[in-house]
C-alpha positions, 0 to 999 in steps of 0.5 A: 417588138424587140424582147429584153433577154431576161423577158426571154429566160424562164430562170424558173423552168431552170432552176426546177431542172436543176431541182430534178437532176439534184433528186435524181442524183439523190436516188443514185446511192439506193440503186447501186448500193448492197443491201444493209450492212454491206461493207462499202469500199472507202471510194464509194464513201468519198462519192456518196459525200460528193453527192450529197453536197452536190444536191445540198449545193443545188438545193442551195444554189436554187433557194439562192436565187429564187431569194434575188441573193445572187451573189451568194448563190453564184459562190456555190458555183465553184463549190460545185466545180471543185466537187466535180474537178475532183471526183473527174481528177480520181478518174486519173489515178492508176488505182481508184480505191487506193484513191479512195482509202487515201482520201478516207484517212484524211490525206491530201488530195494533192498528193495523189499521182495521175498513171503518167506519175504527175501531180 
């Protein structure tokens, strides 16, 4: 007997994997950061904002799809892929916490330069 391909998929064994990668990221910050009052370089505000709308989306995204409101929950998808697009993009800048300040002062990402001077 042939299975129809949703039969097969367990979307909610996919979304509770979602939901661990989400909580361990959310653990990520009190592993690598000093103790209280310890100053913080700006870079590392800009990644503790990545991930917390990284595990805000995924929380999103799950609640989303376990409502049947795909269509909305598929629009976190390129919320998503911009965060990560942009934290992979600061790995090619020549001084990342140059990077960071910039982006701290409110000033656009677009105009920061790769090492190669580009765009």
């Amino acid at each position: 007997m042939d299975q129809s391909p949703s039969s097969s998929f367990d979307i909610e064994y996919h979304l509770r994997e979602i939901e661990k990668v989400a909580a361990a990221l959310s653990l990520k910050p009190d592993t690598h950061l000093g103790p209280q009052g310890t100053a913080i370089p700006d870079i590392e505000w800009y990644a503790l904002a990545a991930i917390k709308k990284t595990t805000s989306l995924s929380h999103a995204f799950c609640t989303l799809v376990r409502a049947k409101n795909t269509l909305s929950a598929a629009a976190l998808v390129r919320l998503q892929l911009d965060t990560a697009m942009r934290m992979f993009g600061l790995t090619l800048v020549e001084d990342v916490e140059t990077a960071g300040t910039w982006l701290m002062n409110d000033k656009s990402y677009r105009k920061l330069k790769a090492r190669t001077g580009e765009p």
